[in-house]
Structures are given as structure tokens and as C-alpha cells.
C-alpha positions as CSV (number, residue, x, y, z in Angstrom):
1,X,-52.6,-47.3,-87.4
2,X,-50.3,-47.3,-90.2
3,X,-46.4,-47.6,-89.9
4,X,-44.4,-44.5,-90.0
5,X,-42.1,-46.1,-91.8
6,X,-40.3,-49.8,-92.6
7,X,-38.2,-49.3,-89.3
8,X,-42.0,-49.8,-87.8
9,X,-42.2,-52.5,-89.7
10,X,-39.3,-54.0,-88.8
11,X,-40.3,-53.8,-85.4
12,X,-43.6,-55.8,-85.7
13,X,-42.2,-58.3,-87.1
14,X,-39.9,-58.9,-84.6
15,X,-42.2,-58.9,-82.0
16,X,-44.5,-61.4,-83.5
17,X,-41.1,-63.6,-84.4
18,X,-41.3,-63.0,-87.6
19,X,-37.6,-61.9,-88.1
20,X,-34.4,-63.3,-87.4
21,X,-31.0,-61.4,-87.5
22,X,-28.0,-62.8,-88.9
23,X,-24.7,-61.3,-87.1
24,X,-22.4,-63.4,-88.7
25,X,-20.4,-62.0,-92.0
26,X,-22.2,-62.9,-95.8
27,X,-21.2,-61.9,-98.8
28,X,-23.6,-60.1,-101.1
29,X,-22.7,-62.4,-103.8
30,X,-24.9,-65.4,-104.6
31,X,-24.5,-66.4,-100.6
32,X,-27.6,-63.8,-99.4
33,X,-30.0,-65.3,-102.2
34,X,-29.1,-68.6,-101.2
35,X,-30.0,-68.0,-97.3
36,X,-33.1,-66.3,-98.4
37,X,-33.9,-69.4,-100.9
38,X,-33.9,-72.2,-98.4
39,X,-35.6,-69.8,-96.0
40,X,-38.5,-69.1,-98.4
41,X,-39.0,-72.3,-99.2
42,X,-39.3,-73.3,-95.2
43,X,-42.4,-74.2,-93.1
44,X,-44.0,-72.8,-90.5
45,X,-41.5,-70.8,-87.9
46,X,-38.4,-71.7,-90.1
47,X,-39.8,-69.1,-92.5
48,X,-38.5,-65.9,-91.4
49,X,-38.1,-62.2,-92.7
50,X,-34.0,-62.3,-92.6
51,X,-31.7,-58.9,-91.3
52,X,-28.5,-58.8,-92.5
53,X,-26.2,-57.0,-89.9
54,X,-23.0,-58.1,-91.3
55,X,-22.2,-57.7,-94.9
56,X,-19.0,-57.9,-96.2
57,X,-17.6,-54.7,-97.3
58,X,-20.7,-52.8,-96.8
59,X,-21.7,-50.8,-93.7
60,X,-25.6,-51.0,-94.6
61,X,-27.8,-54.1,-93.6
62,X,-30.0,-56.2,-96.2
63,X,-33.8,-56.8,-95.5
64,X,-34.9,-59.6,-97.7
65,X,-38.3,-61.8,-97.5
66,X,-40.0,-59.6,-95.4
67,X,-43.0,-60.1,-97.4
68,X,-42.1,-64.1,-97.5
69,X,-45.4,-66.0,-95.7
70,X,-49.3,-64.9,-95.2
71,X,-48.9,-64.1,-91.7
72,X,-46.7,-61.3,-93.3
73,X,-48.3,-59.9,-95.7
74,X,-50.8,-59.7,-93.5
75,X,-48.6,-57.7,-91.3
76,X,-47.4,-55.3,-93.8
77,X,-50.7,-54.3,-94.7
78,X,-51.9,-54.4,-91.3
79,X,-54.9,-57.3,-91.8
80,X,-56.0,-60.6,-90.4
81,X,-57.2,-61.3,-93.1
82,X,-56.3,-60.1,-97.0
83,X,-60.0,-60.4,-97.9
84,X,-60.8,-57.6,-95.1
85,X,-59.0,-55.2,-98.0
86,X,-61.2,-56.7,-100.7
87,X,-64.2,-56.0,-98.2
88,X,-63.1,-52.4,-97.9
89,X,-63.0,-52.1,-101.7
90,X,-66.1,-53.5,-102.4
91,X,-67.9,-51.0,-99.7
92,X,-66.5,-48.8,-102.1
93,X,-67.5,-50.1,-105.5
94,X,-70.8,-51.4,-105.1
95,X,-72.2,-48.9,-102.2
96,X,-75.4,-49.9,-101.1
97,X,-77.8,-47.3,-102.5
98,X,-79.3,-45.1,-99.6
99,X,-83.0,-45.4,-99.3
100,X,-83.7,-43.2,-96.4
101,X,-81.9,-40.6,-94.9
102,X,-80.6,-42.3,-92.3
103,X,-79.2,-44.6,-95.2
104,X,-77.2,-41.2,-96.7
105,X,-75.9,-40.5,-93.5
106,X,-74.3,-44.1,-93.2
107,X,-72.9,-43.5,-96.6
108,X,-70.8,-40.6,-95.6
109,X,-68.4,-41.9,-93.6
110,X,-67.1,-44.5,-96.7
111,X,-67.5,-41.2,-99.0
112,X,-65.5,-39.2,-96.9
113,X,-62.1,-42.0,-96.4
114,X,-61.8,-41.9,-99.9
115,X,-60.8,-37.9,-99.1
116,X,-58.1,-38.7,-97.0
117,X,-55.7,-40.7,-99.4
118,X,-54.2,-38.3,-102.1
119,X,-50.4,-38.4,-101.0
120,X,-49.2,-35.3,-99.0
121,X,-46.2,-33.1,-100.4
122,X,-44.2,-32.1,-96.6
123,X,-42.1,-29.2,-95.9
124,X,-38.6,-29.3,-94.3
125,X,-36.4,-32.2,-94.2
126,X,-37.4,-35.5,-95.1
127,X,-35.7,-38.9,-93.2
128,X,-34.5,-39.9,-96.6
129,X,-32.8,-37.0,-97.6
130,X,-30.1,-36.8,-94.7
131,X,-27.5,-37.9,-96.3
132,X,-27.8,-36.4,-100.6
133,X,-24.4,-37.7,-102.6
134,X,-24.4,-35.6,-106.0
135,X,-20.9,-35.9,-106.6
136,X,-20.3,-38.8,-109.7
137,X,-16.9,-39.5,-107.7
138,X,-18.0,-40.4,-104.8
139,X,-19.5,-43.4,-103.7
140,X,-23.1,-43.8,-105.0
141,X,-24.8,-47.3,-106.1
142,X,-21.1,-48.4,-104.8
143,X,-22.1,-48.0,-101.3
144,X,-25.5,-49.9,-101.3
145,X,-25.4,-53.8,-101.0
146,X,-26.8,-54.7,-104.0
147,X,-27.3,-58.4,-104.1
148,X,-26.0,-60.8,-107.0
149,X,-29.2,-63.5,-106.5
150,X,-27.8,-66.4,-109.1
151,X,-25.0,-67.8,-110.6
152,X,-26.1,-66.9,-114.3
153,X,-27.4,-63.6,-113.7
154,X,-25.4,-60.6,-115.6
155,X,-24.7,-59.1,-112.5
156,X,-25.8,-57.4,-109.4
157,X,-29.7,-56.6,-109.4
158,X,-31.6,-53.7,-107.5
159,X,-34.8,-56.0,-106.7
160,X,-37.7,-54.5,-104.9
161,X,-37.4,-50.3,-105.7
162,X,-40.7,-48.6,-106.8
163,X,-40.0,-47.2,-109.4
164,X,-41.2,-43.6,-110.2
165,X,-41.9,-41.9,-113.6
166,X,-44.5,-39.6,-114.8
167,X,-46.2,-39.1,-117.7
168,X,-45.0,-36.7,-120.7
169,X,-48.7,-36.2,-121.8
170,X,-50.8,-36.2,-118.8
171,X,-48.4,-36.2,-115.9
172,X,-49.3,-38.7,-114.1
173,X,-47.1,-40.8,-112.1
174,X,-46.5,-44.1,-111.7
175,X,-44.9,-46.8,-109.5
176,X,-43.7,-49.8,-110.4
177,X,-41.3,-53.0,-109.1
178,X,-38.6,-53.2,-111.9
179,X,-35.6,-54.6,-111.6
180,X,-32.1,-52.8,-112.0
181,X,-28.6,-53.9,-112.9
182,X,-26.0,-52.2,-111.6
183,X,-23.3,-51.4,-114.5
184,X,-21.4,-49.6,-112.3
185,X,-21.2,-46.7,-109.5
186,X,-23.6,-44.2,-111.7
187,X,-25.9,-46.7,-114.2
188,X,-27.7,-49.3,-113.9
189,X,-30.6,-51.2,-116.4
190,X,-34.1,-50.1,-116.7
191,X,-36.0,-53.3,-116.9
192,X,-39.3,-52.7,-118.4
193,X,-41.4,-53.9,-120.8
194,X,-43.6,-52.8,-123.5
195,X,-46.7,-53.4,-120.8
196,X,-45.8,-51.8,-118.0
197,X,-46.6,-47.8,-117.4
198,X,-42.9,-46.8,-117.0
199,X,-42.4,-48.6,-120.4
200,X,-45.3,-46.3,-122.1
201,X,-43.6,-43.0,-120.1
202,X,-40.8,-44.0,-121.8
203,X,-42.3,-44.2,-125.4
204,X,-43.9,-41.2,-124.8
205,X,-41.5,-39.3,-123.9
206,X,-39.9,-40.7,-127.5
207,X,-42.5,-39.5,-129.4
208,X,-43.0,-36.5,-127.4
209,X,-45.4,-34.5,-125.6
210,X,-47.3,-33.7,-128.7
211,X,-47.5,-37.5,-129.5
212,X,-45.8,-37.4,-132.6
213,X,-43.5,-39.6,-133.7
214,X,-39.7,-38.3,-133.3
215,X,-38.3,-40.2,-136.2
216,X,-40.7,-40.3,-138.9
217,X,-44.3,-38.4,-140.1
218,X,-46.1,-42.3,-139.8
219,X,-46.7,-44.2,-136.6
220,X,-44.1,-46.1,-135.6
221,X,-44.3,-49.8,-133.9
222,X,-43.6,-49.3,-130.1
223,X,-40.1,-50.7,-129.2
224,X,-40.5,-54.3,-127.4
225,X,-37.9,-53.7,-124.8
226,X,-35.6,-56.2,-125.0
227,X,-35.1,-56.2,-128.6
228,X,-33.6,-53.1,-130.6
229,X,-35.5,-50.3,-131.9
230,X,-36.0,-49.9,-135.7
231,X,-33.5,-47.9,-137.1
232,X,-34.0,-44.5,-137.0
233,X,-36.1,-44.7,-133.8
234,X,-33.5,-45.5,-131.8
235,X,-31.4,-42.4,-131.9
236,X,-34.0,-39.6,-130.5
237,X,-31.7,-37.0,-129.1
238,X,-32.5,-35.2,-126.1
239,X,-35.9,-36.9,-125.0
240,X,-34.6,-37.8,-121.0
241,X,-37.6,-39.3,-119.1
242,X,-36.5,-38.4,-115.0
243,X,-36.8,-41.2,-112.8
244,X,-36.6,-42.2,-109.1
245,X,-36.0,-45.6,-107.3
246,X,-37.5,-45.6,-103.6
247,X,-36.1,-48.7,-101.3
248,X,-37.4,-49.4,-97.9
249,X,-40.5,-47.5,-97.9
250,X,-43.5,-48.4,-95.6
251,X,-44.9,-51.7,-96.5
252,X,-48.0,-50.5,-97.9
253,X,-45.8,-48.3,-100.7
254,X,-43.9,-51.5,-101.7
255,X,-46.7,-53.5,-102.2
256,X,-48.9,-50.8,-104.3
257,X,-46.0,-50.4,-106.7
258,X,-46.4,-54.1,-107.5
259,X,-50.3,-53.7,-107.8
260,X,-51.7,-53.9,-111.3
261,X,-53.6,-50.5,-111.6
262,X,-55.1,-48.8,-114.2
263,X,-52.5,-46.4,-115.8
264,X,-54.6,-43.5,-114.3
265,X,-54.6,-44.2,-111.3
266,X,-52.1,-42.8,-108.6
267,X,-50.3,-45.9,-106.5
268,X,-49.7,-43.3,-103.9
269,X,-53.4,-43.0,-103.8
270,X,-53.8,-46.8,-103.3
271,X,-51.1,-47.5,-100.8
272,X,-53.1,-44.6,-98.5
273,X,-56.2,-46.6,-99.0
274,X,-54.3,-49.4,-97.8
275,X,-52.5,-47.9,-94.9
276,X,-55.7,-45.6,-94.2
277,X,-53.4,-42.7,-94.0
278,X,-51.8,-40.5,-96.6
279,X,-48.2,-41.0,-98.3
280,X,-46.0,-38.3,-97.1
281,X,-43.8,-37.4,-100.1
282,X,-40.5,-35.0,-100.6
283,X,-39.3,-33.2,-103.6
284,X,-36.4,-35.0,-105.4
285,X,-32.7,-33.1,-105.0
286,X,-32.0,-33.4,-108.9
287,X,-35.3,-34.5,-110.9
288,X,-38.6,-33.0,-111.0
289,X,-40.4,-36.1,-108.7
290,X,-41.7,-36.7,-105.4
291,X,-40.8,-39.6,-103.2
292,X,-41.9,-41.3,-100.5
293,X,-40.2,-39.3,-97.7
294,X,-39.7,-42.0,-95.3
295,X,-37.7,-44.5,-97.7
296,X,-34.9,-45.5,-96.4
297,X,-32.8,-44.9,-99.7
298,X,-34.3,-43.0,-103.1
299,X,-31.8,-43.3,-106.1
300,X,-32.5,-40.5,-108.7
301,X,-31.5,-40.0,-112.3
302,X,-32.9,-40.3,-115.9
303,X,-33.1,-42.4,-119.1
304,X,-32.5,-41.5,-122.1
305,X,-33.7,-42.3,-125.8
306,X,-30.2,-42.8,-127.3
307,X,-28.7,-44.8,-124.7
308,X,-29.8,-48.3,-124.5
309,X,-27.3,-51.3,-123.4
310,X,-27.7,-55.1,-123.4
311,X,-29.2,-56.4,-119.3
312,X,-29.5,-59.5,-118.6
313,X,-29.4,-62.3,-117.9
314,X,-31.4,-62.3,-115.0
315,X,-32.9,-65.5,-112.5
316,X,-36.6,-64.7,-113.1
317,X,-39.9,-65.4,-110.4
318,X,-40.7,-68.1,-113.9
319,X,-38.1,-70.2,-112.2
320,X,-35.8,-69.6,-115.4
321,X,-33.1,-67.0,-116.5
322,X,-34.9,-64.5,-118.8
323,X,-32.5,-63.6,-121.6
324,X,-30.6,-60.7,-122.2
325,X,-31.5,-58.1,-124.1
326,X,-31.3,-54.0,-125.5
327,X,-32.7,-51.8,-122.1
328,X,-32.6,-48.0,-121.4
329,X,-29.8,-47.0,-119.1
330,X,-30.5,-45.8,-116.2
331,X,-27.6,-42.7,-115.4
332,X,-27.9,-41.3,-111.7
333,X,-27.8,-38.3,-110.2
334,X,-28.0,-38.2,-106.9
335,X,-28.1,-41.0,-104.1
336,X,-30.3,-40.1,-100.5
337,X,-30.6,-42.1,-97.8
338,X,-31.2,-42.3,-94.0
339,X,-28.1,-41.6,-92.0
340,X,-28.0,-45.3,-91.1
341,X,-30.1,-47.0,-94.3
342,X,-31.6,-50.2,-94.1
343,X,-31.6,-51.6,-98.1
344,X,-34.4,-53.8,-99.0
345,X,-33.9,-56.1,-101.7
346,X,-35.8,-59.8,-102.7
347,X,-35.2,-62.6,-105.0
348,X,-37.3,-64.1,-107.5
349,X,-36.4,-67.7,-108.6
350,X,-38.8,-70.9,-108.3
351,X,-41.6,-70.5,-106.1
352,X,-42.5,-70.5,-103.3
353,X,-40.7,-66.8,-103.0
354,X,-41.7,-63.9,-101.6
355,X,-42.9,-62.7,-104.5
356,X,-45.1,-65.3,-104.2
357,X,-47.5,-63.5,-101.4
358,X,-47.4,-60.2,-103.2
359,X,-48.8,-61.5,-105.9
360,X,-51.7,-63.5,-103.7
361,X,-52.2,-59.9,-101.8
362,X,-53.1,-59.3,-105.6
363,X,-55.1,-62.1,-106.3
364,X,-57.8,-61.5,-102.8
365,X,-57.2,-57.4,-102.8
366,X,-58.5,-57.1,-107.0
367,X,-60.9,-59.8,-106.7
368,X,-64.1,-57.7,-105.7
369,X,-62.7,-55.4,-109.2
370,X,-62.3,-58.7,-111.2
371,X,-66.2,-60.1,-110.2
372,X,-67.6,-56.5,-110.9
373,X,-66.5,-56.8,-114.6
374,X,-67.2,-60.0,-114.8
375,X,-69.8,-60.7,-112.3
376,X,-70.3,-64.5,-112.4
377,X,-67.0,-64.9,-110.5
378,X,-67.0,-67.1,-107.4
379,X,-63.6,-67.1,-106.6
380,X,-60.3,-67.0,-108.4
381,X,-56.9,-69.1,-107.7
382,X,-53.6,-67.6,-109.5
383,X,-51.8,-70.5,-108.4
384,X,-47.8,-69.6,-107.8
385,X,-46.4,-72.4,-109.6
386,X,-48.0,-71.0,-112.7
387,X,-45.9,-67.7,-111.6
388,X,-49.2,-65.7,-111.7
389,X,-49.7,-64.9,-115.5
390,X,-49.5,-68.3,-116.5
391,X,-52.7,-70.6,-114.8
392,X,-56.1,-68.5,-113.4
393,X,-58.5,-71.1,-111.9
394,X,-61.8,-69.9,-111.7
395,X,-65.3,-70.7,-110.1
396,X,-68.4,-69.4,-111.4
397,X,-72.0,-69.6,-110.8
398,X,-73.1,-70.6,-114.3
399,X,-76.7,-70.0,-115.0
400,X,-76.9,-70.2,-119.3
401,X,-75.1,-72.8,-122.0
402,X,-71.7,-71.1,-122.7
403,X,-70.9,-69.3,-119.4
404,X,-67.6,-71.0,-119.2
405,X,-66.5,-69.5,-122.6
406,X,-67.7,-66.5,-121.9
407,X,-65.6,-65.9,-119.3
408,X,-62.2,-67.3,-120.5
409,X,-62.8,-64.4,-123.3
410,X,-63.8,-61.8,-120.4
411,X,-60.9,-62.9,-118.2
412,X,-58.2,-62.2,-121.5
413,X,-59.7,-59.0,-122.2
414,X,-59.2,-57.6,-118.2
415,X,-55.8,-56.0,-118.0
416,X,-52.6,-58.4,-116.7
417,X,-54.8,-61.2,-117.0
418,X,-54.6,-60.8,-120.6
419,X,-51.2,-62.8,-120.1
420,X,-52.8,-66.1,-118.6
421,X,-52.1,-68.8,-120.8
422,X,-54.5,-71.4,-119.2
423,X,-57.9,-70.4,-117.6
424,X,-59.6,-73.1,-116.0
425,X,-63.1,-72.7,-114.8
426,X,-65.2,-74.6,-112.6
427,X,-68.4,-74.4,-111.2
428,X,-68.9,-72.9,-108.4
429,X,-69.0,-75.4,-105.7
430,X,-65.3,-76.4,-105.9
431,X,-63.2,-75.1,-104.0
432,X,-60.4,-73.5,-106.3
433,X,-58.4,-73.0,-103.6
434,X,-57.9,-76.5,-103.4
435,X,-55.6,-78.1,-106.2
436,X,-56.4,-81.5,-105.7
437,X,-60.3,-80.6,-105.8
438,X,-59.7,-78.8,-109.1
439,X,-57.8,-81.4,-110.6
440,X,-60.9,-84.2,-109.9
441,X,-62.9,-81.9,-111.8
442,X,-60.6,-80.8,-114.8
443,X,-59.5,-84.7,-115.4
444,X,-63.1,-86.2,-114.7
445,X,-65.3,-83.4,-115.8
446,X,-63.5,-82.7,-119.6
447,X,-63.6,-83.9,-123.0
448,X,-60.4,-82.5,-124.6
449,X,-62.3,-81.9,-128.1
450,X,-65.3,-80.0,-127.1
451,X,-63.9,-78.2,-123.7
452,X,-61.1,-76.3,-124.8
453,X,-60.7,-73.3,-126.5
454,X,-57.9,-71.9,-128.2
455,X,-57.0,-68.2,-128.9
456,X,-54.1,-66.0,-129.4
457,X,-53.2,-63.0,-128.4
458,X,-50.8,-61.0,-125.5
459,X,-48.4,-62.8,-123.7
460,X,-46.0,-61.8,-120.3
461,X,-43.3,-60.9,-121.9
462,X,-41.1,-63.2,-119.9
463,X,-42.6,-66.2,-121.5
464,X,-39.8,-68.3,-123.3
465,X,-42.4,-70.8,-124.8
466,X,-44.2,-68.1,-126.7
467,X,-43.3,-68.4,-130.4
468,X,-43.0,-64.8,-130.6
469,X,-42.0,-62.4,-128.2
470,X,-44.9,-61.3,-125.9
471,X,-47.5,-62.8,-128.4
472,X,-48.8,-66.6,-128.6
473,X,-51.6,-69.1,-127.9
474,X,-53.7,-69.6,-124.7
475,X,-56.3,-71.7,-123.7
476,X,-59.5,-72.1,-121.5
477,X,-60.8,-75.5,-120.0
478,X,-64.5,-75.4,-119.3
479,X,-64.5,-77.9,-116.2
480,X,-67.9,-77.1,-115.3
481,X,-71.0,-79.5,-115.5
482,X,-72.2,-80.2,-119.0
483,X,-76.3,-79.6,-120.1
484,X,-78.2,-80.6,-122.5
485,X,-78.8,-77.0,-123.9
486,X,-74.6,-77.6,-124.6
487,X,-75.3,-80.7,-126.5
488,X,-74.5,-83.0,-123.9
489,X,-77.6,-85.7,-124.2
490,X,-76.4,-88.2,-121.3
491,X,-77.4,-87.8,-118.0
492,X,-74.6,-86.0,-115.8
493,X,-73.4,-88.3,-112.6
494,X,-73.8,-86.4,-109.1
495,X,-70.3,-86.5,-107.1
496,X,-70.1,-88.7,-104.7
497,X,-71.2,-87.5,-100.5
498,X,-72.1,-89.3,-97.3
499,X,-75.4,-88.7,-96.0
500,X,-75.3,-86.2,-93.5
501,X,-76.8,-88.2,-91.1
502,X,-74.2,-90.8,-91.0
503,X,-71.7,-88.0,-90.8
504,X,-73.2,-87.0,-87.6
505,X,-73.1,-90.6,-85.9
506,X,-70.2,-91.3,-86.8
507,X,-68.2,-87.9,-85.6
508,X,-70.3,-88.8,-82.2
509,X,-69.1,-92.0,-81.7
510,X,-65.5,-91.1,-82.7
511,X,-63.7,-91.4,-79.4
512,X,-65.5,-95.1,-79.3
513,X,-63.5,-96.3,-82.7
514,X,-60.1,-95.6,-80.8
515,X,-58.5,-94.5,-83.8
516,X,-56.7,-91.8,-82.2
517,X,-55.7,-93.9,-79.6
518,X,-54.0,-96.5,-81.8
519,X,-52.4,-93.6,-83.8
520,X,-50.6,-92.3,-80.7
521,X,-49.8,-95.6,-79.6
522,X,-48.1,-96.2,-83.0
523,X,-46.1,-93.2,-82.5
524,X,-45.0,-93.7,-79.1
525,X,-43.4,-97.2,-80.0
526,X,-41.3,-95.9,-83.0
């Protein structure tokens, strides 16, 4: 059944002692992050989704790593297992035709779930619109704990909001995780990039809904946010894109705004496939949106094509400060909350994070999408330490000369992957999950001259090694067994196994070796 709300949430998590509260005063600058840091970084129960009932100055409590460990995410999205999603979504993508009609009937109940997403628009008053603040003077961002996460950064950061735009030309919206800093009690940054859907809202809304380009007859260059515009494009007057910020909505909202959709597809629509339930969503109070209307807190407001203003620097989930730069501003409002707001907020920084198991939600939810593009997909590894744009590890079940290449070309053509700059396949019977198993292969299985491949194209615009902003070199490493229809003319080695009959005997007569006798007899006399 899925949760009402992140108050549910809350709740589950406590009861499977997966949350501890924290009574004693903190400060919301640097000392929150720092908590949630060593947290994060814990194992096993000293990992915990951390409440915040004391912060100084504020009468709201922080949430933070909620999302912070499998057993989690798992929660959130109410799973044993993330690969039961991937299940669902490949009963949905590659339906097994009916033969009979028996076999139709068996059909319908898959056919008819996919009726019951489409969010819901409710009447009357919505939880996060009990308390609406309109008035500039009084207190707005000022009242909302907005954590500073490292010493470097500009400022204080608004972290984990899905963010919600809509399209000038085809108005449809979009949620997205982009991170805010607060100027002061009325503006904040809008930190997006050239890649992400708000980003293209925003452009379009430059050029206009006829798609014309405001400042000249010819096609201009999209801005790369973070960087200027060109002169001239800069100053479009009166093109305001509306916006709204959700925080604390039901676990299944936060996590589709950090999903990598297709720009034409609904989030709101995803997260009720994931929660098997629709999104209930209110009208905003001052901008023509709809919001999720159990958030805790929904910020609304607008940007605007004349106002940009340097953000940054900011602690990123690469494990360094990405630089400041020129961003839209983001002017509010309206603030609406609960009448006793929870504010949800993470940190990024070196991994492990919680950032971390979103993105491996990502990696086991799209995987069924990934191997019906590119079909000879086994299984695929976006290892964290390569921040999730940066390494793709992948196993497939190679059946001509060339497969390998193949798909490191397939793999940079398929949405956010575009941005990996290593892919690394292997064949299919290694584990990829396993590092230490994929790094036998890639060292012992490669010769550097003839099994990499170079390219260049679209990097994550957070990349600080590419020469050129958002553009630079990747490469694929084909790991897999070489054949002679490659051009490899020696015969191939087969990896080392015990004979499965001498596994046997052996595990049978294990008690007789005392081993694990001696062990614990080692451990008793320390």
C-alpha cells in the first residue's frame, strides 16, 4: 500500500530501526552535514536515517539520509528487492504476446495498472497548503532550515526539492532534483544545466512559444548554464518561466524526480507506477502548477531571462566543489507548508552518500529499458565511486567479432549514459557486481593498443577534467574473450575452477579439517 505521505515514511523507518532522533541542539551550519557524513559513510545499524528535533534558531526539524542504505531505498519504494520494480517494468515492455484467449484475459490485468497512474488534481484543502506566506516581508526561505553542507560552498543549499516546470511548447511538466542557493529571504539559484528538462523549459521559454529566437532572426547556441549568455541573448525581457520546489513529499515522488526519463514523459506518472497508486496534486497559490499535495513544504516563484547571478561554489556528489558560475534566479512568491513541516534536505560529497542508492535504484529500476535497446546486456554496474556518469561496467552475452564495440557506441548514444567516460564490458559470466572480479578480467583480459576505443562527445557537465565544458573524450575497454574472427590467432587460456567433484568432498568433510574450530579458538585467546 503506498505511503500517504513522508510522515508514513517516517514511521516505517522507525519501526524497522532505521531512524534515529537527535534531541540535542545543531546548528544548520556545516555541523548537520557533518553528522550525516560520518553517518553515511557507517556500517551496518550505525547507518541511520537522522531527525533533527533541535535546530538552532529554527522551529522546523531536518530529515537527511533517509534514502542513505539498500534496506532504505527499499523501504521508500516499498520492495524487497529493487529488481522486483525492474520485473514490473519489463511485464510491461516486453508483454508476452497472447496466444489464446485465456492468454488475453491474463493480459488485462497488466493493461489495466498502467490506467491507474496519471496523477490526480484534488478538491479542497491540501496538507501542504495550511499555512500560505505571500507577503515578501515576512518570513519565507528565512524560516526553513536550509543547511550549509561544506566549508567552501557559497552558501546555504536547498538539496533534495523536485523541482517543477512545464513546458512553453508542449506543456508538459517536469520534475527534477536541483539544487538551490539561498541569496536571501525571497531568491535563491536555479542550478541547472544545459541537459536537464528544466534547463530546456527554460530555453524555451527564451526563445518562445513559437520557437523563435528572442534576440536575433538565426538560431542561436543554447546558453551552457554556468557560463554567460552571448550578448544580446541574455537580456530577453518578460519571458518568466513559473516554477515550484516540493520538499518532503512521499518517497516515491522524491525518487522519480531524480529518475532519468524521457523528456515526455510525466514523473508524476512514474512515481504512481512505483507507489501503485496515483499522485494526488493541488493547484499552486501564485503560479500556474500543480504540486504534490502532501509535501510537507512547496516553495513557488519564477525565473526570469534577464536575471541571472553567479551560484556557486557548491560541495558536489563528484567528491569536489563544482565552480561558480552565471544561473537564473529563482524569485519566490509564496512559501506553503504543513502546520508543523518536516524539511527534507541531503548532502552530496564523496561517496558512499545517499545519493549513492538513488542512483543504484536507477541503475536495477532502467535496466530492463537499457537491455531492450541494447539487448545483449547481462547486467550493468554504475559503480558510485565513479559518481554514476563517470564508469558503466557492463556484461554481455557476445555472440559475433565486435560485440564489445558495439555496445560502448550503443551505451553513448542512450540518454544520461551519454556522459560515461569509461565503459567497460565483459562477458557475460562475470559478475560485474563484483569489483574485484572485474578487475581480473580488465587487467588480465586486455591489450591496451587493440582494446580501447576512444571517442568524443557529451560530457556531465560537472566534469572538471573535461577540456571543454560538458564536451571531451571517453573510452570503452573490451574485457571480453578475444576470437580468432577478431584477429586473435593464439589459443585463449580457460580461467582457472576446481572440479566440482572435489568441491563437494571437501564441503562434506569440512567440520573434519577443524578450521573453524581453530579460528574460534584463536579468537577466544586474544
Amino acid at each position: 500500500m503506498a505511503y500517504s505521505d513522508l510522515r508514513e515514511f517516517i514511521k516505517v523507518l522507525e519501526q524497522a530501526g532505521e531512524l534515529h532522533t537527535i534531541e540535542a541542539p545543531v546548528s544548520t551550519d556545516l555541523e548537520i552535514a557533518e553528522i550525516a557524513d560520518r553517518v553515511s559513510k557507517g556500517e551496518g545499524a550505525t547507518n541511520k536515517a537522522l531527525l533533527f528535533t533541535n535546530v538552532r534558531g529554527y522551529t522546523v526539524p531536518v530529515l537527511i539520509n533517509a534514502f542513505g542504505s539498500m534496506k532504505r531505498i527499499c523501504l521508500a519504494l516499498e520492495v524487497d528487492n529493487l529488481d522486483e520494480i525492474a520485473n514490473r517494468i519489463k511485464q510491461l515492455i516486453k508483454p508476452k504476446v497472447p496466444e489464446s484467449f485465456l492468454d488475453k484475459l491474463a493480459l488485462l490485468p497488466t493493461l489495466f495498472e498502467v490506467g491507474k497512474f496519471p496523477p490526480k488534481l484534488v478538491n479542497g484543502p491540501a496538507p501542504c497548503q495550511e499555512v500560505v506566506i505571500t507577503d515578501p516581508t515576512d518570513a519565507m526561505l528565512d524560516k526553513l532550515p536550509i543547511i550549509k553542507c561544506w566549508p567552501e560552498d557559497a552558501g546555504s543549499f536547498v538539496t533534495l526539492g523536485a523541482v517543477i516546470t512545464r513546458d512553453p511548447k508542449t506543456e508538459i511538466r517536469n520534475l527534477g532534483i536541483y539544487r538551490l542557493q539561498k541569496y536571501d529571504n525571497n531568491t535563491t539559484g536555479m542550478h541547472w544545466h544545459k541537459h536537464h528538462d528544466g534547463a530546456r523549459h527554460f530555453e524555451e521559454s527564451r526563445r518562445g512559444a513559437g520557437g523563435a529566437v528572442a534576440s536575433s532572426a538565426r538560431q542561436d547556441e543554447p546558453p551552457n548554464y554556468g557560463t554567460m549568455f552571448a550578448a544580446g541573448a541574455k537580456l530577453s525581457q518578460g519571458k518568466r518561466l513559473e516554477v515550484a520546489i516540493a520538499l518532503g513529499c512521499d518517497p516515491a515522488v522524491t525518487y522519480a524526480a531524480s529518475a532519468p526519463l524521457p523528456p515526455d514523459i510525466d514523473e508524476l506518472l512514474f512515481a504512481g507506477f512505483l507507489r501503485q497508486s496515483p499522485v494526488r496534486l493541488a493547484k499552486c497559490k501564485t503560479v500556474d502548477l500543480e504540486v504534490p499535495a502532501s509535501a510537507e513544504i512547496i516553495i513557488e516563484g519564477y525565473v526570469e531571462q534577464s536575471d541571472l547571478r553567479e551560484e556557486g561554489p557548491f560541495g558536489d556528489h563528484t567528491g569536489f566543489y563544482s565552480l561558480a558560475g552565471m544561473f537564473p534566479v529563482l524569485h519566490v512568491t509564496a512559501v506553503t507548508h504543513r502546520r508543523d513541516p518536516i524539511y527534507q534536505t541531503t548532502i552530496v560529497g564523496k561517496p558512499p552518500q545517499e545519493d549513492c542508492y538513488l542512483g543504484k535504484a536507477t541503475e536495477r529500476i532502467f535496466l530492463p529499458l537499457v537491455q531492450m535497446l541494447v539487448s545483449e546486456i547481462v547486467d550493468m554496474n554504475l559503480p558510485w565511486e565513479g559518481v554514476f556518469h563517470n564508469c558503466a561496467i557492463i556484461s554481455i552475452d557476445k555472440r559475433f567479432p565486435g560485440q564489445a564495440r558495439k555496445v560502448m557506441s550503443a551505451v553513448w548514444g542512450l540518454g544520461q549514459l551519454m556522459f560515461t567516460k569509461f565503459v567497460i564490458i565483459v562477458d557475460k559470466d562475470v559478475n560485474v557486481q563484483n569489483l574485484s572480479e572485474v578487475a581480473l578480467h580488465v587487467f588480465g583480459n586486455t591489450d591496451p593498443k587493440r582494446d580501447l576505443m576512444f571517442a568524443e562527445g557529451p560530457l556531465d557537465i560537472l566534469d572538471h577534467s573535461a577540456p571543454l565544458l560538458g564536451y571531451g573524450s571517453k573510452v570503452g575497454v573490451d574485457a571480453t574473450r578475444k576470437w580468432r574472427s577478431e584477429g586473435f590467432t593464439r589459443d585463449w587460456p580457460q580461467p582457472i575452477e576446481m572440479s566440482q567433484q572435489i568441491k563437494d568432498m571437501v564441503s562434506a568433510r569440512w567440520a573434519e579439517y577443524g578450521l573453524y574450530r581453530a579460528a574460534e579458538k584463536q579468537t577466544a585467546n586474544r
